[in-house]
N, C-alpha and C positions, 0 to 999 in steps of 0.2 A: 504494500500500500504506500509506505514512505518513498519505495523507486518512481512508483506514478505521481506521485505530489514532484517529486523531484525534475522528474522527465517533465511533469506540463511547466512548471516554472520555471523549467530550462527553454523549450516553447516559445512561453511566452517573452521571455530576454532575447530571447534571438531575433522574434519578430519586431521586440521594441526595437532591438538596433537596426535591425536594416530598417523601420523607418527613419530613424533618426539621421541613419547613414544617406538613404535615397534624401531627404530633406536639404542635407548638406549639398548635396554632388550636385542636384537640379538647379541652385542658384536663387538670386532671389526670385519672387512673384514679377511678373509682369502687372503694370497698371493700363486700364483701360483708359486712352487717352481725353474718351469722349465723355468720362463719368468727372472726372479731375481737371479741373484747369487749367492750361498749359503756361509755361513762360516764353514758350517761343514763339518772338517777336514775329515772324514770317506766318506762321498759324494764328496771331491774333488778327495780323491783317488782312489776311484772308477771310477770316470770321468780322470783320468789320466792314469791310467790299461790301460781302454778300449783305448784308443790313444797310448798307448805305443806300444802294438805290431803292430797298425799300421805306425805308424814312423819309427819303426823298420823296417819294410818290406820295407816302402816308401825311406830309404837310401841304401837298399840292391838292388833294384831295380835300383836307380841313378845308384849305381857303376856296374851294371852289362850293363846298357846303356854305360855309358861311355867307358866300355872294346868292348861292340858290335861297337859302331862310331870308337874307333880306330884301331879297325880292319880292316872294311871298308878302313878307309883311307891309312892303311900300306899295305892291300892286291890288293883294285881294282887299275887299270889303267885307269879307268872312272874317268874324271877330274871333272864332272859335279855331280857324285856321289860322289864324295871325298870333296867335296866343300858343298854340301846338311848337310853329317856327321858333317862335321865343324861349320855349322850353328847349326842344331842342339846342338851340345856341345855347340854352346854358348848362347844359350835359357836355360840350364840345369844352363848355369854358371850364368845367370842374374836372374833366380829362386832361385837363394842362395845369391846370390848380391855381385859375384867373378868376377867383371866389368873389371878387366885387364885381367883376364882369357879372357873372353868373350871377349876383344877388340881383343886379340892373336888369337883367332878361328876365329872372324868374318876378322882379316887381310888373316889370312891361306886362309880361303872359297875363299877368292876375287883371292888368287894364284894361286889356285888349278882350274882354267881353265872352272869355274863355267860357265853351261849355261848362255844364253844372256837373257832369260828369268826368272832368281832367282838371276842374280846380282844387280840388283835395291834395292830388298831386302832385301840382304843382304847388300848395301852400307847404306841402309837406318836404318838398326837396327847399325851400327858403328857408325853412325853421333849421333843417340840417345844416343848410351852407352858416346858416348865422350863429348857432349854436357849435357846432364842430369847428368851423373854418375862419368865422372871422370871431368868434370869441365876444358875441353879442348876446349874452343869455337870456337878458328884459326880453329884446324883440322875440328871440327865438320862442320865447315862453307865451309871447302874444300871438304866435305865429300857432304852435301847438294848440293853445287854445280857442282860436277862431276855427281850425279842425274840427274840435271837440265839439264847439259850440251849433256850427252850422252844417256837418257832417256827421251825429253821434253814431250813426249803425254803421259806417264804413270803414274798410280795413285800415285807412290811414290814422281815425279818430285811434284805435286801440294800439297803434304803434305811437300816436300823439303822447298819449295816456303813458305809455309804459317810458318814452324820453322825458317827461313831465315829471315820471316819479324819479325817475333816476337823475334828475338835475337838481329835484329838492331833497335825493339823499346825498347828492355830491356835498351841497351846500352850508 
């Protein structure tokens, strides 16, 4: 019985060393270059090329948006689509992180005679930009609250509610 204890736990040492030994002889790991971020100068520029002309394209695009929304709003007579455009601009402007722009669009949208049905949402993206972004918590809170007040069953009032509670427990 003590020869078979012996013999497996001869075995098993043999087996640990050739792994230890194969461990050694192989070298280190390779890294996969595409998981890890490289240093080399020549691969990053190549990885910067290829984004270039798409950034390019992707700011020629913004300003060509932005000339279509304000057409919209200097040509229709549609309050409800003039109001839509505004909003829009200012999803473009809180993509770049131009928060008083976008408070400026999202006040226009709310002027511009906006359906009853997209001004929740758009009071709701204002109270964000003003509370979040520009660090106006009064309005923000006026903003929640005219939600709550003039919207209470919709989804916006209860996401109002629950920024309302969480600004008077910051407070």
């Amino acid at each position: 019985m003590r020869t078979r204890r012996r013999d497996f736990a001869g075995i098993l040492l043999a087996v640990a060393v050739l792994l230890v030994l194969s461990a050694c002889t192989t070298g280190p790991r390779t890294v996969d270059s595409s998981v890890e971020p490289t240093l080399d100068p020549q691969a990053i520029w190549q990885r910067a090329e290829q984004q270039h002309s798409a950034a390019i394209q992707a700011v020629a695009t913004r300003r060509q948006l932005q000339n279509d929304y304000a057409t919209v709003i200097r040509l229709s007579r549609d309050g409800d689509l003039r109001g839509q455009a505004f909003i829009r601009l200012a999803e473009l402007n809180l993509a770049l992180g131009e928060y008083d722009e976008a408070q400026h669009n999202l006040v226009q949208s709310l002027r511009a005679d906006l359906a009853p049905e997209h001004r929740p949402r758009a009071l709701l993206l204002l109270a964000d930009v003003l509370e979040r972004h520009l660090l106006k918590t009064g309005d923000a809170s006026t903003a929640y609250q005219q939600i709550i007040n003039e919207y209470p069953a919709s989804p916006e009032a209860e996401l109002a509610r629950l920024r309302m509670g969480v600004m008077n427990n910051e407070s």
